[in-house]
C-alpha positions in Angstrom: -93.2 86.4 54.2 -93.3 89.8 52.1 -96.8 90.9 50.7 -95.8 90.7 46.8 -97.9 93.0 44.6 -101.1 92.3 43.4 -102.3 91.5 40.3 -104.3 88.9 40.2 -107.6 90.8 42.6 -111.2 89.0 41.9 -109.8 87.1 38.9 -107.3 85.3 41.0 -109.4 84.8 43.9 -108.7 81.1 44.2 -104.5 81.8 43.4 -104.8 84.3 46.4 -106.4 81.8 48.9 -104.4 78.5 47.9 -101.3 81.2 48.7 -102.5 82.2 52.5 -103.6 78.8 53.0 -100.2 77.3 52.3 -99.0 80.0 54.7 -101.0 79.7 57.6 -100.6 75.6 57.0 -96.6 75.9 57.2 -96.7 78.3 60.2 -99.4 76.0 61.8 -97.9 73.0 61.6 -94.4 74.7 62.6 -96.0 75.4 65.9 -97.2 71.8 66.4 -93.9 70.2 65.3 -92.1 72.8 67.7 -94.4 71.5 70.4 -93.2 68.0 69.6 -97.1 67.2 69.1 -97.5 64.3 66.0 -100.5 66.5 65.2 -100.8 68.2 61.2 -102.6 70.7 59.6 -104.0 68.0 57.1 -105.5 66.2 59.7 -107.6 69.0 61.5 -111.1 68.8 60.0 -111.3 65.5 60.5 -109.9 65.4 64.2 -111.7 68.6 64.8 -115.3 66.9 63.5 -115.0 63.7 65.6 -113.9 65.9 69.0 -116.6 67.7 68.6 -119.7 65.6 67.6 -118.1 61.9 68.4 -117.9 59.3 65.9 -119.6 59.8 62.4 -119.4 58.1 59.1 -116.8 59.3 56.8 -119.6 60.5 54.5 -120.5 63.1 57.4 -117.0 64.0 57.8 -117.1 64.5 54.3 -120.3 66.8 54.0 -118.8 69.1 57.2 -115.8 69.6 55.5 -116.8 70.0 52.5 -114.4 67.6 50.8 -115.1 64.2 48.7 -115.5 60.9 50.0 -112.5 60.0 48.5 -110.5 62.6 49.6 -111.2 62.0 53.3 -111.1 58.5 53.2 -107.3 58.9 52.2 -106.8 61.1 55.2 -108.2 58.6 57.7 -106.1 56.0 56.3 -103.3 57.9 57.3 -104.7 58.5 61.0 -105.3 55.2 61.6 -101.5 53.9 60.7 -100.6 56.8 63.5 -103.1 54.8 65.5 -105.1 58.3 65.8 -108.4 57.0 64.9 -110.4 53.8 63.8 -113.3 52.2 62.2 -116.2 50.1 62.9 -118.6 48.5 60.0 -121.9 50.2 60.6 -125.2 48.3 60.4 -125.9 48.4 56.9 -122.1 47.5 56.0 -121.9 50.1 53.5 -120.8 52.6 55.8 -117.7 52.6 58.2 -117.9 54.9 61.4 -115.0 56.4 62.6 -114.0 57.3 66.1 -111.1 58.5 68.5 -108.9 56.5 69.8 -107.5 56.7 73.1 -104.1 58.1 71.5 -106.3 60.5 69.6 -108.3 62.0 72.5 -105.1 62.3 74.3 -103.6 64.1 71.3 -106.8 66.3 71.2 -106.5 67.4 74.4 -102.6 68.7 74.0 -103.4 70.6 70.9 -107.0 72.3 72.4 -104.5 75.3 73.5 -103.1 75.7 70.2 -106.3 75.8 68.7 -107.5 78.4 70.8 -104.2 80.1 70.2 -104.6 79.9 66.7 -108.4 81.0 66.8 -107.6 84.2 68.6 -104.7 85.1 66.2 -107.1 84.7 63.3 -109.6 87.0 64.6 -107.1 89.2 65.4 -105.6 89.4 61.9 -109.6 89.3 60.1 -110.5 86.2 59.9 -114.4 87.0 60.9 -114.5 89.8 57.6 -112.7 86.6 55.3 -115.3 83.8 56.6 -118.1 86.1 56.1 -116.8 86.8 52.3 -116.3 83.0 51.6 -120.3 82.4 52.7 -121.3 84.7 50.3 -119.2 83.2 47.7 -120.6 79.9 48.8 -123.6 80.6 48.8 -123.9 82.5 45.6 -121.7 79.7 43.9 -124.5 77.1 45.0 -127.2 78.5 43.6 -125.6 78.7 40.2 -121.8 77.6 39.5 -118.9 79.8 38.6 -118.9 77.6 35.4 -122.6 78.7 34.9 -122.1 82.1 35.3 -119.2 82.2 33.4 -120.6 80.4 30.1 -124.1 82.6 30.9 -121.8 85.8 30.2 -119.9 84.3 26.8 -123.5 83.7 26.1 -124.9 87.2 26.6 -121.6 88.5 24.4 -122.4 86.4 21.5 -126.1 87.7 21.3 -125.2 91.3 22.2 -126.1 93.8 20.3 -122.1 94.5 18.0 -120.7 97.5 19.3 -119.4 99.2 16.3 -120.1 100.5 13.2 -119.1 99.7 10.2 -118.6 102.2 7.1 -117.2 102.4 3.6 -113.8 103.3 2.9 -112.4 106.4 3.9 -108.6 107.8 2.6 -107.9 108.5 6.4 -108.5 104.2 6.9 -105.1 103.3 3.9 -102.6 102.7 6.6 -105.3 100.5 8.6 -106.6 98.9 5.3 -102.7 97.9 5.0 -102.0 97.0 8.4 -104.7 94.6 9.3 -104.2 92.7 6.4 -100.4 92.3 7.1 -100.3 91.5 10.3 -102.5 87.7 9.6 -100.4 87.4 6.8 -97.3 87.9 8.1 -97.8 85.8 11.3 -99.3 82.3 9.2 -97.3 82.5 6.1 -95.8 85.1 4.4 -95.8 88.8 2.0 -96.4 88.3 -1.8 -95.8 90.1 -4.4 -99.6 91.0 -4.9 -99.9 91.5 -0.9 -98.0 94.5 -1.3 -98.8 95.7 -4.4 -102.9 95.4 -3.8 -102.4 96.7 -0.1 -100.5 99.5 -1.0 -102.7 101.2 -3.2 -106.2 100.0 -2.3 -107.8 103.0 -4.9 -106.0 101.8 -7.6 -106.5 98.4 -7.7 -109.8 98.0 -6.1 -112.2 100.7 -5.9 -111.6 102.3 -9.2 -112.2 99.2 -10.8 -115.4 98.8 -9.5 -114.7 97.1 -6.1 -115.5 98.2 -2.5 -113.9 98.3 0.7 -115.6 98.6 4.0 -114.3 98.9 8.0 -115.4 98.2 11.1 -114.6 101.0 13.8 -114.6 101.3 17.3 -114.5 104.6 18.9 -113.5 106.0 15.5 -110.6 103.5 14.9 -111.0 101.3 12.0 -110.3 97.3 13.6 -111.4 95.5 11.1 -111.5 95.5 7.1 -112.9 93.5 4.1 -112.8 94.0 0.1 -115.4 93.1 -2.5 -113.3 93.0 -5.7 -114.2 92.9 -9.2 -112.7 90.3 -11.2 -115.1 90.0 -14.3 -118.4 90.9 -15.2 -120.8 89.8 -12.5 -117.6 87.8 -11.2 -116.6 89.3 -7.5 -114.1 88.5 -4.6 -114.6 88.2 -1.2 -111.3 89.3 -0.8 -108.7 91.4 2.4 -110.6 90.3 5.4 -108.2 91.3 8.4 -109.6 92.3 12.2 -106.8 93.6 14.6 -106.6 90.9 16.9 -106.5 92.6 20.4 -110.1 93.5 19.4 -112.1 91.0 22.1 -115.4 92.0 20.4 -117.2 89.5 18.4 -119.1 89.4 15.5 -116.8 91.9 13.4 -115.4 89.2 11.0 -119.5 87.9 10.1 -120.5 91.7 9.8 -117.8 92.5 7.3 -118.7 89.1 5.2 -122.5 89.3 5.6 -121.9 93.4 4.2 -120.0 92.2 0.5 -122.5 89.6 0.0 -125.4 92.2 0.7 -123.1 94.6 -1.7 -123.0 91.7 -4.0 -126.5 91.1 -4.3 -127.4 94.6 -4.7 -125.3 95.1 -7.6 -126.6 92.0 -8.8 -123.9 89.8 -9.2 -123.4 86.3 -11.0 -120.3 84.6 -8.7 -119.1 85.5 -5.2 -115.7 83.8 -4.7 -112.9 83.5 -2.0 -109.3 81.9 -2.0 -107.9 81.3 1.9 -106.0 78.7 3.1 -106.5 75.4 5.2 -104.9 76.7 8.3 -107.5 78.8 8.8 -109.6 76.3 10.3 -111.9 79.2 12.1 -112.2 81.6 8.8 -113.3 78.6 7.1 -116.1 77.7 9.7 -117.1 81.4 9.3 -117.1 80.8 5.2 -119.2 77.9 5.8 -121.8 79.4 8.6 -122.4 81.9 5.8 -123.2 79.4 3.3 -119.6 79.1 1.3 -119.0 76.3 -0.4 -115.4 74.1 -1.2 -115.2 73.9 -4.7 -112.3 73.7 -7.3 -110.6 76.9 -8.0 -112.0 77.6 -12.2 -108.5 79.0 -12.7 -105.2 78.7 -10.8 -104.7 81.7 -7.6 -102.0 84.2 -8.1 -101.4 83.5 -4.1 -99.1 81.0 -3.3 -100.7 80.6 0.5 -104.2 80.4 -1.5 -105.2 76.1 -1.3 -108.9 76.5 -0.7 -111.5 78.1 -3.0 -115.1 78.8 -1.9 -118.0 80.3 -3.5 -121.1 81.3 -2.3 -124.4 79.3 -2.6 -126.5 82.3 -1.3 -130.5 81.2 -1.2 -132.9 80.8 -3.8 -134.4 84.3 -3.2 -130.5 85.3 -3.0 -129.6 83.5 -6.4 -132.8 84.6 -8.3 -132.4 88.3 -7.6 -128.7 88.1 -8.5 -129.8 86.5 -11.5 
């Protein structure tokens, strides 16, 4: 068997073990089969546990191994139809011991060689550097889960402290101001009209009639936008909201909202208003977090994607100051 490359490293440490276990089980049990011994891979553990320390419970067998209850109950099963092992109630009942049989201490002793055979071959190849990784792993794993761990660090990332900036619009940010917009668009529904028109000249039909634009940027690169346009006296749109989606840092999308409505109650505004669409369940939430609320639209969208139309509630400090 060829070496493929490797891609997978720490993140597929589990992928990389399943594939050298299912190696060293083929070439294992090729050498018993060659032998003409009726002896398998599947059943070592449990063989190798009762040769070793006589008859036990199949909950022992179980805690040695490392496997469930269930699990190694199944396997007995199938030792006992090859008449390998068998079971005797214990005193409580619950519990059924299981020993060797004649046939499997016979069997035991013919494969002893192989073992050692195997053993030596293993050491040879590393085996003693891999065993001594898996304890660590074991050990660290019990004392707190991979599943811990792992929702510890999506934790840590949502709390972390955003890292970038976020500025006002800049004529070098145009191209980005259209891009992020048209790439959402494009992949849920479809360019308008308006899309074009309002993305193509952002100046013209938003800042210099008294709207604002403002990006995030990471190392310099604007990856994320937002609009605050003016619609009417004291009437302004939460409007353009695009963040390049191979960005994995969080918090962008709330940092661009929570800046128009801080832009919207310094300029002391009467209605903040948004138009999006009910496939986009996790804008919506976002809307919502930030204290948006459903209503219905005062006069039609000139979007045709546009089904859902939110204002903002804001707080009573917010609303008194904007009033």
């Amino acid at each position: 068997m060829s070496i493929p490359n490797e891609i997978f490293f720490e993140l597929g440490i589990g992928t990389r073990m399943r594939r050298l276990q299912e190696q060293l089980t083929a070439d294992a049990d090729r050498i018993y089969e060659e032998a003409g011994l009726k002896f398998r891979v599947s059943y070592f553990y449990a063989i190798y546990a009762l040769a070793e320390h006589g008859s036990m419970p199949i909950g022992e067998i179980a805690r040695l191994a490392g496997f469930s209850h269930s699990a190694v109950s199944q396997t007995v099963k199938r030792m006992i139809k090859e008449g390998l092992v068998e079971t005797t109630a214990m005193d409580d009942g619950r519990q059924k011991c299981v020993q060797l049989t004649a046939a499997g201490k016979a069997l035991v002793d013919e494969v002893r060689p192989f073992w050692l055979d195997l053993e030596a071959v293993n050491t040879e190849a590393g085996a003693s550097k891999l065993l001594a990784g898996i304890n660590a792993m074991e050990s660290t794993y019990a004392k707190k889960s991979l599943y811990e761990r792992v929702k510890e660090r999506q934790a840590a990332r949502q709390t972390a402290k955003p890292d970038f900036e976020l500025v006002p619009y800049d004529i070098r940010f145009k191209q980005a101001f259209y891009d992020l917009n048209s790439w959402w668009v494009e992949k849920y529904f479809k360019m308008e009209p308006i899309d074009e028109t309002v993305l193509s000249d952002p100046e013209g039909h938003i800042l210099s009639k008294g709207g604002e634009i403002y990006f995030t940027l990471i190392g310099g690169k604007p990856v994320g936008t937002v609009a605050m346009k003016l619609q009417a006296p004291g009437v302004y749109e939460l409007t353009k909201l695009g963040v390049d989606p191979t960005v994995q840092q969080g918090g962008m999308g709330r940092a661009l909202c929570e800046k128009v409505i801080e832009r919207f109650c310094a300029r002391g505004g009467k209605t903040l208003y948004l138009e999006t669409n009910t496939r986009l369940t996790p804008a919506i939430r976002l809307y919502e977090k930030l204290n948006f609320k459903k209503l219905e639209p005062p006069v039609p969208s000139p979007y045709e994607r546009a089904n859902h139309y939110m204002e903002w509630m804001g707080g009573q400090n917010d609303r008194a100051a904007a009033e």
